[in-house]
C-alpha positions as CSV (number, residue, x, y, z in Angstrom):
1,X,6.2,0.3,19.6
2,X,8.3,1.2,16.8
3,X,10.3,-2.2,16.6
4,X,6.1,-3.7,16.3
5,X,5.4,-1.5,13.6
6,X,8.5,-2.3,11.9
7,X,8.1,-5.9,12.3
8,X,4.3,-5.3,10.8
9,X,5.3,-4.1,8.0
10,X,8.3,-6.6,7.3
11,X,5.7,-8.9,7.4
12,X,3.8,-7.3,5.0
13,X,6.9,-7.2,2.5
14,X,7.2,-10.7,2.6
15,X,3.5,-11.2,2.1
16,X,3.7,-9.3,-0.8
17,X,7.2,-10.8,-2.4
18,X,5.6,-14.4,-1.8
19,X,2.1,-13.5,-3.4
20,X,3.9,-12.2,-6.3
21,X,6.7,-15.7,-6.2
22,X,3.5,-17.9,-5.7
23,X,1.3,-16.3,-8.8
24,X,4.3,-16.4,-11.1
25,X,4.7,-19.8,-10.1
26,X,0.9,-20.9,-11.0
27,X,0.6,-19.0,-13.8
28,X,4.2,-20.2,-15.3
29,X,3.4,-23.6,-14.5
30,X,-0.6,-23.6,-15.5
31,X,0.8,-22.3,-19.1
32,X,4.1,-24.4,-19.3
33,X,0.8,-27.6,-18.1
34,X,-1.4,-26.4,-20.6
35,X,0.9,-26.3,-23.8
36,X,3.5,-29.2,-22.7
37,X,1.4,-31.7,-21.3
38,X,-2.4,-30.7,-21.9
39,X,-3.1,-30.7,-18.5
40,X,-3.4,-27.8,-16.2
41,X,-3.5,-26.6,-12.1
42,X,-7.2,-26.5,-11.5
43,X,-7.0,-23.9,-9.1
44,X,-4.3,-21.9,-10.6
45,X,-6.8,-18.9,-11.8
46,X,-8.6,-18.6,-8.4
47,X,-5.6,-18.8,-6.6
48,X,-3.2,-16.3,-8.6
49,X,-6.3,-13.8,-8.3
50,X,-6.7,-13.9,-4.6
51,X,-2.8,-13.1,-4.6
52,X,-2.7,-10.3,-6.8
53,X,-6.0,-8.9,-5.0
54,X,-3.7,-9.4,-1.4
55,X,-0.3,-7.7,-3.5
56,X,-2.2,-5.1,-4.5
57,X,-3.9,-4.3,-0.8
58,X,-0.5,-5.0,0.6
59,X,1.4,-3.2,-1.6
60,X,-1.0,0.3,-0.8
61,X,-0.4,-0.4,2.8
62,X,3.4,-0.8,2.5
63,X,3.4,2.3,-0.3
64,X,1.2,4.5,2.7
65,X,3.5,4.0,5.2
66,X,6.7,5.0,2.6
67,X,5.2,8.0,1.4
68,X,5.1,6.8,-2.1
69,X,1.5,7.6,-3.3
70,X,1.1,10.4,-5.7
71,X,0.3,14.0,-4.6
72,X,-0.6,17.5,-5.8
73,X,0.9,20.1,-3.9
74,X,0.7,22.9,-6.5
75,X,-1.5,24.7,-3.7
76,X,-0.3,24.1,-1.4
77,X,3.2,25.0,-1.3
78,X,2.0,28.8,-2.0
79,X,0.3,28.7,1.3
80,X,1.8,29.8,4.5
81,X,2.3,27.0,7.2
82,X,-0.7,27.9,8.7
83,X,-2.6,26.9,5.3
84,X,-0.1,24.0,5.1
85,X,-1.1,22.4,8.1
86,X,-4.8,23.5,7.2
87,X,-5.0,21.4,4.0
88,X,-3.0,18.7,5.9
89,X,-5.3,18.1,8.3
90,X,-8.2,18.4,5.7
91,X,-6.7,15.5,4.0
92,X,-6.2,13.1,6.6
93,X,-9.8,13.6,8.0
94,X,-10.7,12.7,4.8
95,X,-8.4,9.7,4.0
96,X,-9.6,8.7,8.0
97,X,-13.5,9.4,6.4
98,X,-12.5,7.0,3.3
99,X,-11.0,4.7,5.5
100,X,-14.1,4.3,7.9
101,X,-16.2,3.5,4.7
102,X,-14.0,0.9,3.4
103,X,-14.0,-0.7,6.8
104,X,-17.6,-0.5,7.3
105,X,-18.0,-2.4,3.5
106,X,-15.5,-4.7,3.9
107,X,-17.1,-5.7,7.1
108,X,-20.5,-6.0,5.3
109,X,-19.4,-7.9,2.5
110,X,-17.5,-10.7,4.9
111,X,-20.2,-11.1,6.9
112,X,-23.0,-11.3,3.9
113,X,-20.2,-13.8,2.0
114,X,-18.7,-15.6,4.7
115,X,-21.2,-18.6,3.9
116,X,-20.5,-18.7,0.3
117,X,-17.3,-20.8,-1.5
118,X,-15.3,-20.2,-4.0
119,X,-16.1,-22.9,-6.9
120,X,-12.6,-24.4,-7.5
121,X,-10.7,-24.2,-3.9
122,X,-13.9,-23.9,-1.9
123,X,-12.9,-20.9,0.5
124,X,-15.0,-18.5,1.4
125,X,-15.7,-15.1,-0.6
126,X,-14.9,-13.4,2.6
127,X,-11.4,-13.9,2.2
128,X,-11.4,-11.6,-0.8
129,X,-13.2,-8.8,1.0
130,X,-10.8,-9.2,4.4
131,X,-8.0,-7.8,2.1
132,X,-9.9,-4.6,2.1
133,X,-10.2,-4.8,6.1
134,X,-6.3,-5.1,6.5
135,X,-5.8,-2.3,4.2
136,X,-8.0,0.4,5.3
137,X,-7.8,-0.5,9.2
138,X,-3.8,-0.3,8.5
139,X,-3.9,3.0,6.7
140,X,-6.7,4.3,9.5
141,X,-3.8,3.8,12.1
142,X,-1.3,5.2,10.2
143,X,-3.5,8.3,9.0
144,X,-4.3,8.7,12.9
145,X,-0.7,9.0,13.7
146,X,-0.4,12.0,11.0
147,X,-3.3,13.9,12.4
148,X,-2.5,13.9,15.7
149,X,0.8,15.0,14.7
150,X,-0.6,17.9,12.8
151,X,-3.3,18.7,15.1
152,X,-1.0,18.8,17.9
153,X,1.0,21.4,16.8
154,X,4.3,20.2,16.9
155,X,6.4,20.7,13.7
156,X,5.6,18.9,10.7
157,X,7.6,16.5,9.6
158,X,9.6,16.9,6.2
159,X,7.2,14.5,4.2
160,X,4.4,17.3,4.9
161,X,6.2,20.5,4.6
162,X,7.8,20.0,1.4
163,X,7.3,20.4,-2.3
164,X,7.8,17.8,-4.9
165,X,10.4,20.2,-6.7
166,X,12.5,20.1,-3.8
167,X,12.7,15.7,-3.4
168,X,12.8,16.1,-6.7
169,X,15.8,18.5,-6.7
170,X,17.3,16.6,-3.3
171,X,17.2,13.1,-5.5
172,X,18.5,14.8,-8.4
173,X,21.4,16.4,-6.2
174,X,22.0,12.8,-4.8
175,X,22.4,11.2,-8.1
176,X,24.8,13.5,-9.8
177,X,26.9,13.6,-6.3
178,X,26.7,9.7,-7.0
179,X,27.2,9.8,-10.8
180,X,31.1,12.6,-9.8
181,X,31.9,10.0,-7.5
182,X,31.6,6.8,-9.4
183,X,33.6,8.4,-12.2
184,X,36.6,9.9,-9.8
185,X,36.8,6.1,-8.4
186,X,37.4,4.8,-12.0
């Protein structure tokens, strides 16, 4: 299952890496068009915006999975592991909660656009709100994998148990390590 979820989200990278090759590529070109040779890619704008809107979803999937959104944890690093796990699962319910909603809308919206186009390439407007399906039904997966873990019992893993101050002071320790190193070699 692993080597799936991996493979998933490799996919993903390379969605994201292209989308953001592709809109420097019509943007670059519609402007170098526009100024060189008064011409232009008609479907340039339409285009680049449906691939920042998919790097963007993409890119919040991808930054879920590697634990790089922002978080508070002034509270709860003062609370005992019992209030840890607490607040934990607190928050997952509700990132599972938010993730049901955006589902639910997404849904909505492609169905009530799914007949309309797009003026200049003639897709549908569902394709815009689909990006809000992969993203929220992705993160719903992985959010259910973290809540059973913490309902369950077992230990929490390191990403839930400790405080910013101490990645902080582990990537700080790494970097100087790296930094005495680097200077012995030379």
């Amino acid at each position: 299952m692993k080597r799936v979820v991996d493979s998933y989200f490799r996919l993903l990278k390379l969605a994201v890496v292209l989308s953001l090759a592709g809109m420097v590529v019509l943007v670059f070109g519609n402007v170098v068009l526009r100024y060189a040779f008064n011409s232009g890619i008609t479907m340039a704008e339409e285009v680049s915006r449906l691939l920042f809107l998919y790097c963007t979803f993409l890119g919040a999937t991808i930054a879920m999975r590697e634990r790089l959104h922002l978080g508070v944890d002034s509270l709860t690093r003062r609370l005992p592991a019992s209030g840890k796990r607490l607040c934990l699962v607190l928050s997952l319910a509700l990132m599972l909660f938010c993730c049901v909603l955006v589902v639910q809308g997404s849904w909505a919206q492609v169905l009530i656009n799914a007949g309309v186009k797009m003026p200049v390439t003639g897709l549908s407007v569902a394709v815009v709100y689909a990006a809000g399906l992969i993203f929220s039904a992705s993160t719903a997966l992985m959010v259910l994998h973290d809540l059973a873990i913490a309902v369950s019992g077992r230990d929490l893993p390191d990403w839930a148990s400790s405080s910013a101050e101490q990645v902080i002071s582990d990537d700080a320790d790494k970097a100087s390590a790296e930094l005495i190193l680097a200077r012995r070699s030379t």
